[in-house]
C-alpha positions, 0 to 999 in steps of 0.5 A, a space after each residue: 500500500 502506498 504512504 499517500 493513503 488517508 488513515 482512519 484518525 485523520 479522516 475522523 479529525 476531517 469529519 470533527 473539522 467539516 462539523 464545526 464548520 457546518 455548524 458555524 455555518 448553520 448558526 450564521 445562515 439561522 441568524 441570517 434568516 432570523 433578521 429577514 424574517 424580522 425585517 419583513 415582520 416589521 415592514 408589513 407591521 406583522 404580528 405572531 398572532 398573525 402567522 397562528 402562533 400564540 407566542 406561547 411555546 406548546 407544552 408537551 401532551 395535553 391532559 384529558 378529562 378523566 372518563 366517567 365509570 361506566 362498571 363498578 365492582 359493589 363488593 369492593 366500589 372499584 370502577 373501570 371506565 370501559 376503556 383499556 384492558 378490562 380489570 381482574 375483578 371483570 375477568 370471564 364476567 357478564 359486563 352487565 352484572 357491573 354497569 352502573 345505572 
């Protein structure tokens, strides 16, 4: 093999080099883009109401109301909703017997 080959450390310190130069050029086209939203935003008196958005950041997942009990359990008062995977107390049972009125 000849002595102008590329060894494996080099390559990896070209891959670190090219990423730090990608980034940088990500953060200065982000900023570039930034500023010309910005301008136009100005220009045209636009408002981030306008573009849908509330200003606020989303929080994660939403909560849901919990489900009413559809089937309680007398001998113990435990429920089940009807929904999900049925509750042991439930198992090999008519539902009926334990549907609340």
């Amino acid at each position: 093999m000849g002595n102008n080959m590329t060894t494996y450390k080099e390559l990896q310190s070209q891959i670190e080099k090219l990423q730090k130069e990608a980034e940088h050029a990500r953060k200065n086209e982000l900023a570039n883009a930034i500023a010309d939203i910005q301008a136009k935003m100005k220009e045209f008196d636009i408002h981030i109401e306008d573009l849908g958005f509330n200003g606020k950041k989303k929080a994660g997942k939403t909560t849901r109301k919990p489900v009413a009990a559809k089937y309680r359990n007398n001998a113990t008062g435990e429920t089940w909703s009807g929904r999900g995977k049925p509750p042991k107390w439930m198992a090999g049972q008519d539902k009926a017997q334990y549907l609340i009125k």
